[in-house]
C-alpha atoms as a printed R data frame, in Angstrom:
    type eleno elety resid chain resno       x       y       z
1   ATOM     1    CA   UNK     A     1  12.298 -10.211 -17.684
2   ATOM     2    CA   UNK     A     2   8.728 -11.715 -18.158
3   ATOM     3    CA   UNK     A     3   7.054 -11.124 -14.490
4   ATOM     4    CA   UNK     A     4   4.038 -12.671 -13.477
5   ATOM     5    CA   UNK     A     5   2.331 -10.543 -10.795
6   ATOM     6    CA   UNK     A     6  -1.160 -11.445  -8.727
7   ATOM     7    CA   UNK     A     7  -3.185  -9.898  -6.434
8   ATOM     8    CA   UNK     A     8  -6.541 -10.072  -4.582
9   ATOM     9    CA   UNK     A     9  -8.278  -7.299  -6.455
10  ATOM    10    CA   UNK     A    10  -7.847  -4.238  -8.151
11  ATOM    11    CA   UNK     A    11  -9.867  -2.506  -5.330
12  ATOM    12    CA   UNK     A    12  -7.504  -0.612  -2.817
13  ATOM    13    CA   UNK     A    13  -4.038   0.421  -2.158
14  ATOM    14    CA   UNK     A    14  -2.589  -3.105  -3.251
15  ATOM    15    CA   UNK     A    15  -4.428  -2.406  -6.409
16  ATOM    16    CA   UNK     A    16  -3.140   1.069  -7.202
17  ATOM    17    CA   UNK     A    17   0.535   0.329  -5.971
18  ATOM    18    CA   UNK     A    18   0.569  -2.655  -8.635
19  ATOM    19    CA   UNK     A    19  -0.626  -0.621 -11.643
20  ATOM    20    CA   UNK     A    20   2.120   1.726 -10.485
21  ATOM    21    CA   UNK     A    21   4.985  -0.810 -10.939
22  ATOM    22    CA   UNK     A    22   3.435  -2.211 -13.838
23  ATOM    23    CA   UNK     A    23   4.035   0.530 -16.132
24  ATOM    24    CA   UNK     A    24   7.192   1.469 -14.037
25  ATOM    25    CA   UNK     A    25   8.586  -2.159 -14.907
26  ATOM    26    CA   UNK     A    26   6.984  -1.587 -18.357
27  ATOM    27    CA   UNK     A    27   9.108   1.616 -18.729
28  ATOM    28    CA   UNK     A    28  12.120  -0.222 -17.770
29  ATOM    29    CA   UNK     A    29  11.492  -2.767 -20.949
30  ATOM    30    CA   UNK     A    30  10.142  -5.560 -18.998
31  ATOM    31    CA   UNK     A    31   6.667  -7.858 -19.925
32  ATOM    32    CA   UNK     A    32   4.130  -7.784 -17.476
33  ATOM    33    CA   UNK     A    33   1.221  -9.802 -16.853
34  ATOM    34    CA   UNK     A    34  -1.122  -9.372 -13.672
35  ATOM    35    CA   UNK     A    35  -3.785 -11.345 -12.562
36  ATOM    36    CA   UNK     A    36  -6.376 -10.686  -9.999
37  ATOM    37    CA   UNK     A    37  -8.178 -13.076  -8.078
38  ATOM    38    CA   UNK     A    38 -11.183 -11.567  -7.796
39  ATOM    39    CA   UNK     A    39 -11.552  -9.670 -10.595
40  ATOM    40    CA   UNK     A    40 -10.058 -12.104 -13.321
41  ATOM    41    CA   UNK     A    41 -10.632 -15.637 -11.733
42  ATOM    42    CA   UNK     A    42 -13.801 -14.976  -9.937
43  ATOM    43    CA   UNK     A    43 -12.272 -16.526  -6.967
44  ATOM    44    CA   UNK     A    44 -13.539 -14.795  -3.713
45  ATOM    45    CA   UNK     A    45 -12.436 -16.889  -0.941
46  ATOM    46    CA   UNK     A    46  -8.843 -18.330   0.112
47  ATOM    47    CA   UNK     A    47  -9.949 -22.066   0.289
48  ATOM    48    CA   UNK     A    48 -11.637 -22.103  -2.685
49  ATOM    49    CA   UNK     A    49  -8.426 -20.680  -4.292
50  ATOM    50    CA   UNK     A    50  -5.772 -22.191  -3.236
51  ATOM    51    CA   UNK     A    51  -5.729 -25.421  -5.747
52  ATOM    52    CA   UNK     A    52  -6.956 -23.226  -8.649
53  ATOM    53    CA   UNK     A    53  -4.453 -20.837  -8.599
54  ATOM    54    CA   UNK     A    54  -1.677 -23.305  -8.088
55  ATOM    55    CA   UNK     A    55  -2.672 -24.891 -11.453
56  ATOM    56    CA   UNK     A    56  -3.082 -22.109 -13.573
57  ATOM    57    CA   UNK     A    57   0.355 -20.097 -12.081
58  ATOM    58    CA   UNK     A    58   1.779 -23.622 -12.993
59  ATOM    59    CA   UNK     A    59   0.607 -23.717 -16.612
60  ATOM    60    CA   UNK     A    60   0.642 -20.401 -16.963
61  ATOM    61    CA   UNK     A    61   4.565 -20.495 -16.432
62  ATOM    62    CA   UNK     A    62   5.211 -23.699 -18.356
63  ATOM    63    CA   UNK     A    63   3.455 -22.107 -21.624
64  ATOM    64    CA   UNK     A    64   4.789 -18.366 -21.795
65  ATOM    65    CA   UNK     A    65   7.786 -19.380 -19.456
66  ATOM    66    CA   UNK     A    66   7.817 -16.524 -17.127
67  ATOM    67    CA   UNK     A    67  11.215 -15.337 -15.385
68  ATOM    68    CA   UNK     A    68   9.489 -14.140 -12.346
69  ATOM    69    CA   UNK     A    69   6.083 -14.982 -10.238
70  ATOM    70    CA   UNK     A    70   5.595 -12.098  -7.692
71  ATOM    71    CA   UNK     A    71   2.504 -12.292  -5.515
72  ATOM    72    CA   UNK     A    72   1.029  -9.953  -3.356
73  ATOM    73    CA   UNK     A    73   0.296 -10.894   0.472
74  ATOM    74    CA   UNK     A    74   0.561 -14.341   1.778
75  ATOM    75    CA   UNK     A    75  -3.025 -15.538   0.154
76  ATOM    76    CA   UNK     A    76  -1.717 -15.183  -3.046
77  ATOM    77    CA   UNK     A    77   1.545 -16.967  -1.842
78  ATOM    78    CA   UNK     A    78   0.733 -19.957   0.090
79  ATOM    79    CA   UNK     A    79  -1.058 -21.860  -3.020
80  ATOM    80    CA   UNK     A    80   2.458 -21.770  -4.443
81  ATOM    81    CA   UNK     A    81   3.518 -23.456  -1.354
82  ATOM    82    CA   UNK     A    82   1.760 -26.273  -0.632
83  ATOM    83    CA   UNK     A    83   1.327 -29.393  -0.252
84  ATOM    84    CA   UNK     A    84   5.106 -28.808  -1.531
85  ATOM    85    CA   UNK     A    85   7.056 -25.657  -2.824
86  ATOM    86    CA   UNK     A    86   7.241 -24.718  -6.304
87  ATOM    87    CA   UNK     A    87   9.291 -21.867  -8.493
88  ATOM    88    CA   UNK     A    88  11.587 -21.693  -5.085
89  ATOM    89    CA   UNK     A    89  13.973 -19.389  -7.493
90  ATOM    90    CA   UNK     A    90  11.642 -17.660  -9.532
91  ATOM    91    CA   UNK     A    91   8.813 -16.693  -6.679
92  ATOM    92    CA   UNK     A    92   9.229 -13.682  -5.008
93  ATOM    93    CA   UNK     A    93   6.012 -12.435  -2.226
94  ATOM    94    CA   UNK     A    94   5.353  -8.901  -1.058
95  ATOM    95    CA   UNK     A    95   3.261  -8.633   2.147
96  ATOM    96    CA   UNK     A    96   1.433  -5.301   2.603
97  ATOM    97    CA   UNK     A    97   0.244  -5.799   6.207
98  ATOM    98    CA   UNK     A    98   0.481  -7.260   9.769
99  ATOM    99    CA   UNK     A    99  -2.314  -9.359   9.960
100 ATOM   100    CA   UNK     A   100  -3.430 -11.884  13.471
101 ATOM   101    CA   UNK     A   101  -6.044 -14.147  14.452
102 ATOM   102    CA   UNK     A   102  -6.387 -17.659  11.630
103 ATOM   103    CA   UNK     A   103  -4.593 -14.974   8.756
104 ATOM   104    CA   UNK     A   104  -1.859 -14.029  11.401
105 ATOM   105    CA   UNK     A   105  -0.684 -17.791  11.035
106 ATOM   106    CA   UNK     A   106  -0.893 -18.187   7.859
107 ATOM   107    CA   UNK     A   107   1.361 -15.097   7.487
108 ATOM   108    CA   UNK     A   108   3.870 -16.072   9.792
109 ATOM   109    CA   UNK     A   109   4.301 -19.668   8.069
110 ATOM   110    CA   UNK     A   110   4.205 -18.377   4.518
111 ATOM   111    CA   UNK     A   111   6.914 -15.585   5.730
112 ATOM   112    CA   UNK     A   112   9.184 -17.983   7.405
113 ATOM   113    CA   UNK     A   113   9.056 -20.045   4.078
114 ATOM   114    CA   UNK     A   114   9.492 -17.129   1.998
115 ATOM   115    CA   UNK     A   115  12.651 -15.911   4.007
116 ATOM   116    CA   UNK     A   116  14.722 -13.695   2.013
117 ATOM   117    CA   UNK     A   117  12.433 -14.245  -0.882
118 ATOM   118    CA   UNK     A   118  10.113 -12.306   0.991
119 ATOM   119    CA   UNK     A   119   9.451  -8.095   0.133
120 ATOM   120    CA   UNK     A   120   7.747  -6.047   2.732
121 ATOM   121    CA   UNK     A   121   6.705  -2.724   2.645
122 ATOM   122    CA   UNK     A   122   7.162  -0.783   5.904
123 ATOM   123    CA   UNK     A   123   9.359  -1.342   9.039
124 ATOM   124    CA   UNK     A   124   7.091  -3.006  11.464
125 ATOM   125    CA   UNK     A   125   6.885  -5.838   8.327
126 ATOM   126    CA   UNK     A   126  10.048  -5.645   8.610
127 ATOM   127    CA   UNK     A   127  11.121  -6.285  12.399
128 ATOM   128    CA   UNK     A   128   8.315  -9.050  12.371
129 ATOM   129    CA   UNK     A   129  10.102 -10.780   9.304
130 ATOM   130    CA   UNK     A   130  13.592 -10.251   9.996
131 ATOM   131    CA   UNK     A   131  14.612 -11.596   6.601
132 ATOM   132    CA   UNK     A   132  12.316 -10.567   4.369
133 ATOM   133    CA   UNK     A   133  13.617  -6.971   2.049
134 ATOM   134    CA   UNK     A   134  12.220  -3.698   2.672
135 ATOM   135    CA   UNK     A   135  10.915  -2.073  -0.253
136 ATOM   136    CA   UNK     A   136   8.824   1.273   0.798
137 ATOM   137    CA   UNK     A   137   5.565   1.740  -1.152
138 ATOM   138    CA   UNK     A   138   6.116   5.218  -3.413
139 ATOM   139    CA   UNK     A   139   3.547   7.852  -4.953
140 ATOM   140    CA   UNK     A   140   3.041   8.574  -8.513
141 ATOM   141    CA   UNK     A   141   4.095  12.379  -8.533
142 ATOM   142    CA   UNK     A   142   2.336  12.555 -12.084
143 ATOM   143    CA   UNK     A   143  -0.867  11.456 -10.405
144 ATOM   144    CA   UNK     A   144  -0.828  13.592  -7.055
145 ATOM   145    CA   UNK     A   145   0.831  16.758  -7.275
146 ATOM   146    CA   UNK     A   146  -0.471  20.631  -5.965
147 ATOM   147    CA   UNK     A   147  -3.222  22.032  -7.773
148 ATOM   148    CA   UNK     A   148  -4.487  25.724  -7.609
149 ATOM   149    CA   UNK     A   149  -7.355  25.085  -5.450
150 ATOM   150    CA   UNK     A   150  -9.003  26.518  -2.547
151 ATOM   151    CA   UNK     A   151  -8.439  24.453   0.750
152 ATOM   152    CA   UNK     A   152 -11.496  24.490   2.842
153 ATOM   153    CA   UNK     A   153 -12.254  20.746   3.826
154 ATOM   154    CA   UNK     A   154 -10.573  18.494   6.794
155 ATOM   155    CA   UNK     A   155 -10.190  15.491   4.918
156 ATOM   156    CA   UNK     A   156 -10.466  11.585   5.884
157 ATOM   157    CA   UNK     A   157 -10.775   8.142   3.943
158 ATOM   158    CA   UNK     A   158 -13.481   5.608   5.146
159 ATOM   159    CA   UNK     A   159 -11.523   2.487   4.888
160 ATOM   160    CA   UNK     A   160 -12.989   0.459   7.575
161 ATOM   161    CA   UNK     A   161  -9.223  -0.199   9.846
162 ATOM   162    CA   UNK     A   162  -9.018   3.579  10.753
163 ATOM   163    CA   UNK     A   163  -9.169   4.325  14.519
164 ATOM   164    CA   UNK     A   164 -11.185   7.487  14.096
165 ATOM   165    CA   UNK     A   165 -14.816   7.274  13.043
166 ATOM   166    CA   UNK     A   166 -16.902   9.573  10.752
167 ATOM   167    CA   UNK     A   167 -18.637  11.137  13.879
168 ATOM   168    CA   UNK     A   168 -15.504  11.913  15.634
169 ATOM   169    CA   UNK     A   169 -14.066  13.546  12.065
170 ATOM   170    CA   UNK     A   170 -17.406  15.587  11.691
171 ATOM   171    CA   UNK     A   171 -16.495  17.047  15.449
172 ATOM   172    CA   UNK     A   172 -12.982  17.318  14.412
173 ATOM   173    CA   UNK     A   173 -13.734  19.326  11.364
174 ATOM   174    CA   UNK     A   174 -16.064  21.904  13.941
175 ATOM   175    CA   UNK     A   175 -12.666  22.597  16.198
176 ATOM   176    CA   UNK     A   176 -10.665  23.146  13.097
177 ATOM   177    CA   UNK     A   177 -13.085  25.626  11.321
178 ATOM   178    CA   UNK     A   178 -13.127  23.656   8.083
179 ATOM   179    CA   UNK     A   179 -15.550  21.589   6.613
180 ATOM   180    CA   UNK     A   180 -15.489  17.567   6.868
181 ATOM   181    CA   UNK     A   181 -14.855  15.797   3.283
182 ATOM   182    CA   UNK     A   182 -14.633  12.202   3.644
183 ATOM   183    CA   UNK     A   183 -14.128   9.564   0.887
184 ATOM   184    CA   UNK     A   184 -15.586   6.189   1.683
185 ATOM   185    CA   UNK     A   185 -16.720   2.847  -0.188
186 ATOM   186    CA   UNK     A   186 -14.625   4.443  -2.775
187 ATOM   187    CA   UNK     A   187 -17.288   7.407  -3.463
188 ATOM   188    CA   UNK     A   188 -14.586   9.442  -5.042
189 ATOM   189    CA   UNK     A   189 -12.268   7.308  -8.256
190 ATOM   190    CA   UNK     A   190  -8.686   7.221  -7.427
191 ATOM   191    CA   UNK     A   191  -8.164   8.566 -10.324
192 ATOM   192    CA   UNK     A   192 -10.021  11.994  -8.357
193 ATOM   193    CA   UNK     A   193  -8.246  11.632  -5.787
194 ATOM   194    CA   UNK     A   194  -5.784  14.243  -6.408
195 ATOM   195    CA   UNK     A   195  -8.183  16.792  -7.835
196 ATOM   196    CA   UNK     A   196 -11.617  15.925  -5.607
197 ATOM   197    CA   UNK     A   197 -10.179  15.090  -2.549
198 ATOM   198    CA   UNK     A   198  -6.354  15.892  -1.772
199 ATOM   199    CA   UNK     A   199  -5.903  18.869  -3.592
200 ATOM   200    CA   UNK     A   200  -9.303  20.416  -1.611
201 ATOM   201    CA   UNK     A   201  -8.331  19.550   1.392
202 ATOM   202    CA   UNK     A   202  -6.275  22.440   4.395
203 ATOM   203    CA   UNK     A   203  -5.882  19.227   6.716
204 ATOM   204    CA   UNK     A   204  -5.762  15.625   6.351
205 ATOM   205    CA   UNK     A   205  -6.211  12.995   8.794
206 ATOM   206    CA   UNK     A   206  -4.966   9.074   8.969
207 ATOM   207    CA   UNK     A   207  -4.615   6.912  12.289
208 ATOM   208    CA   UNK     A   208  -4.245   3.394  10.718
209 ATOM   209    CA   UNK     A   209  -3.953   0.704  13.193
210 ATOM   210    CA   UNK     A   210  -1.044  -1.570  13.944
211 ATOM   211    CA   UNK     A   211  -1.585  -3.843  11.183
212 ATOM   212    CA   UNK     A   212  -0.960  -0.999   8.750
213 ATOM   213    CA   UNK     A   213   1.866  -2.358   6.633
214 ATOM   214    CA   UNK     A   214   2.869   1.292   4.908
215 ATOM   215    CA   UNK     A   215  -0.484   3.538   4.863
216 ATOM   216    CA   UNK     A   216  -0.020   4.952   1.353
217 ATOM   217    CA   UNK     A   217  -2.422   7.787   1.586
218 ATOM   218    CA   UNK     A   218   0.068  10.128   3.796
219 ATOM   219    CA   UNK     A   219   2.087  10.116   1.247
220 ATOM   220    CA   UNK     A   220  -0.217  10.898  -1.544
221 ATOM   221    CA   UNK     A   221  -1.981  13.729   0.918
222 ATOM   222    CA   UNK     A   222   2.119  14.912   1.131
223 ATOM   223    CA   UNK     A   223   2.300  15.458  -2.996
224 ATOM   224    CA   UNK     A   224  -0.820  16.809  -3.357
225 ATOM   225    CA   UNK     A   225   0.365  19.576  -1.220
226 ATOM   226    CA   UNK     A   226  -2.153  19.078   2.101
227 ATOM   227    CA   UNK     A   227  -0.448  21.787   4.428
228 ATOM   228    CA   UNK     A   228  -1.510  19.894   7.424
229 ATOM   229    CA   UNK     A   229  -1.640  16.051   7.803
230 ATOM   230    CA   UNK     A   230  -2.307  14.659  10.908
231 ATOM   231    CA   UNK     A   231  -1.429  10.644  11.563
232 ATOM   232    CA   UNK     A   232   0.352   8.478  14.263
233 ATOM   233    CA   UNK     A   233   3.438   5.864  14.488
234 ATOM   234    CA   UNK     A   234   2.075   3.240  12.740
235 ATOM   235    CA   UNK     A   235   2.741   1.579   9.009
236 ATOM   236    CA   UNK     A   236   5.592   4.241   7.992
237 ATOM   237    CA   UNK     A   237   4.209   7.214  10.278
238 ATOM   238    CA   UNK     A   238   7.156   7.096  12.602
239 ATOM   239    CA   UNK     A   239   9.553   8.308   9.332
240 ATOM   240    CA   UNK     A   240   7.200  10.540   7.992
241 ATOM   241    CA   UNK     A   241   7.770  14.959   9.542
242 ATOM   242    CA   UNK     A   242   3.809  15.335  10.056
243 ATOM   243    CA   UNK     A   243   1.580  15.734  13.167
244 ATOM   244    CA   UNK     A   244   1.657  12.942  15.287
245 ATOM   245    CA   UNK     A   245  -0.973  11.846  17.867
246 ATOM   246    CA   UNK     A   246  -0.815   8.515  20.232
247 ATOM   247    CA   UNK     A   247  -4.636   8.252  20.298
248 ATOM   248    CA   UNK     A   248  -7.762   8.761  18.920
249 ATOM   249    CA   UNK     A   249  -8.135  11.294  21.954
250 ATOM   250    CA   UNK     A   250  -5.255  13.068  21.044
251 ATOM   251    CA   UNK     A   251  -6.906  14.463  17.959
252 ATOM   252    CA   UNK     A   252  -9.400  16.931  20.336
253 ATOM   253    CA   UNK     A   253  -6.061  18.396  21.934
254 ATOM   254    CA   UNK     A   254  -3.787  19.542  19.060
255 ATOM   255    CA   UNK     A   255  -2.859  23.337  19.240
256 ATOM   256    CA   UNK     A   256  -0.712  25.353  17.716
257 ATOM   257    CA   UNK     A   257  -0.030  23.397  14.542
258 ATOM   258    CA   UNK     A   258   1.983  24.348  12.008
259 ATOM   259    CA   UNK     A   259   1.675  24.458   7.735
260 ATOM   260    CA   UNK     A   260   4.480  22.292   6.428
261 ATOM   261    CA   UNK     A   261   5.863  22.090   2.502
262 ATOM   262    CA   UNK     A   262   5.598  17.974   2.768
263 ATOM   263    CA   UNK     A   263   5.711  18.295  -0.744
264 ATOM   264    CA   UNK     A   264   9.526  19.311  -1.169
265 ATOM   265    CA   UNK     A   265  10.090  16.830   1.679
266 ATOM   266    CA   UNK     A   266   8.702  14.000  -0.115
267 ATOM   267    CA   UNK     A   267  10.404  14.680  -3.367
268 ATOM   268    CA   UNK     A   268  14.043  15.044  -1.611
269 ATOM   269    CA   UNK     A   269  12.915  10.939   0.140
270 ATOM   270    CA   UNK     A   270  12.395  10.153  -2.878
271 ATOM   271    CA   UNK     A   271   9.391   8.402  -1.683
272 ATOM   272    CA   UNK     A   272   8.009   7.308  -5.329
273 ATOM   273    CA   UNK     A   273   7.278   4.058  -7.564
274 ATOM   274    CA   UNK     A   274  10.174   4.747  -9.773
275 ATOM   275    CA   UNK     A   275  12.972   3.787  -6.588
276 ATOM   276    CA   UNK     A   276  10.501   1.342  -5.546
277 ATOM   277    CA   UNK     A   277  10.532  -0.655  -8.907
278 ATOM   278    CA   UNK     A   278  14.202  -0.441  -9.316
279 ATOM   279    CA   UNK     A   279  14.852  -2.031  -5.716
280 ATOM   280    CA   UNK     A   280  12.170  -4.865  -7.039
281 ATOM   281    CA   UNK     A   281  14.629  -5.220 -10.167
282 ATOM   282    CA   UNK     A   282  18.066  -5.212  -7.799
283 ATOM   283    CA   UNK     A   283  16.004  -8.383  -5.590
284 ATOM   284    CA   UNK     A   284  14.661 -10.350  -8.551
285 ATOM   285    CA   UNK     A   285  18.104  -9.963 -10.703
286 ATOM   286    CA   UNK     A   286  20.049 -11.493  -6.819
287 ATOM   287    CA   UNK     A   287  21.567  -7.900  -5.985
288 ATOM   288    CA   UNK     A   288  20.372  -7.109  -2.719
């Protein structure tokens, strides 16, 4: 297949999870071609998108013929979509979180268009869009994986949507005994993640909020080999055997908790880009 993929930026999780199934597709003898908005186009809004991308996914596809066009969230999507649908069989849309307000709208229409044409990547996606295909997000086990290093930090990642903030994870770090390491405005490359962060870290800490579609990092923190990880029900946290709080006040209360081999866990879930990209191969090919 020759797949068309795009994206808002590079930036992020979205970012990360589609260099991930690029080589994984890439692997699997398929062409690839991904363009970001940002990064490529210089396009930084929505409405000053929308016609742009439409006409160069348009040419784009009638020049090097393309088998597949496979956006990520529904910003990418709805220029595909309006003022009338195009590539109805060869579009496919992945949505990576619940969003409300003006973008919940938007969402909801471009879902309900996208029906069974429509990937999403956690179960709350999933419930809200009851047609759409679940596809978990994975981990790249040659990317995060134990190292021999000494644990001493309580680690967090910045990202602007988490419920704690960096004074209540400097307090946090105090009742643990450990030392507070937090990555934010991406201070640390993802590809040190695994090495600077992760693989440094005797406790790990994520409360996304509801609109968390997956929360990749848990996972990541899990192959690295973080003993304890600490996170709540949202995105895929209900699924996931780690610490589980209900609040941000929850987090001053914890006792007793135990060091757990997420590691051999994960790899027994199978919780990787491999199984992801082979389920995105099974829905583009019409075997779901």
């Amino acid at each position: 297949m020759k797949i068309l993929i795009l994206l808002q930026k590079w930036k992020g999780g979205v970012g990360g999870g589609v260099k991930n199934i690029s080589l994984e597709l890439e692997k699997l003898g398929h062409s690839v071609k991904v363009i970001s908005r940002e990064d490529d186009l210089k396009l930084y809004s929505f409405a000053s998108s929308v016609f742009k991308v439409r006409r160069l996914v348009k040419n784009l596809v009638q020049r090097d013929k393309y088998d597949i066009i496979y956006t990520q969230d529904w910003g990418l999507t709805f220029p595909l979509l309006f003022p009338y649908r195009i590539f109805k069989k060869k579009h496919f849309a992945m949505f990576h979180g619940t969003q409300f307000g003006l973008a919940g709208i938007f969402q909801n229409i471009v879902g309900r268009i996208m029906g069974k044409r429509l990937l999403v990547i956690g179960a709350p996606l999933k419930e809200k869009f009851k047609r759409s295909n679940l596809v978990y997000a994975g981990v790249n086990l040659d990317q995060f994986k134990p190292l021999r290093k000494k644990r001493i930090f309580l680690g967090w990642i910045e990202k602007g949507t988490e419920i704690p903030k960096e004074e209540d994870i400097q307090e946090l770090a105090k009742l643990f005994k450990l030392k507070p390491l937090i990555a934010k405005n991406f201070s640390i490359p993802f590809d040190k993640m695994n090495s600077d962060f992760y693989n440094q870290c005797k406790v790990f800490v994520s409360l996304p909020p509801k609109t968390a579609g997956f929360n990749v990092c848990w996972i990541e923190a899990m192959a690295a080999g973080v003993p304890v990880i600490i996170g709540n029900e949202e995105g895929i946290g209900s699924e996931l055997p780690f610490t589980k709080v209900k609040s941000k006040k929850d987090l001053f209360n914890l006792k007793n908790i135990k060091e757990t081999d997420y590691y051999s866990w994960l790899i027994k879930s199978e919780l990787i880009w491999k199984k992801h990209t082979q389920r995105l191969i099974q829905i583009f090919s019409g075997k779901n």
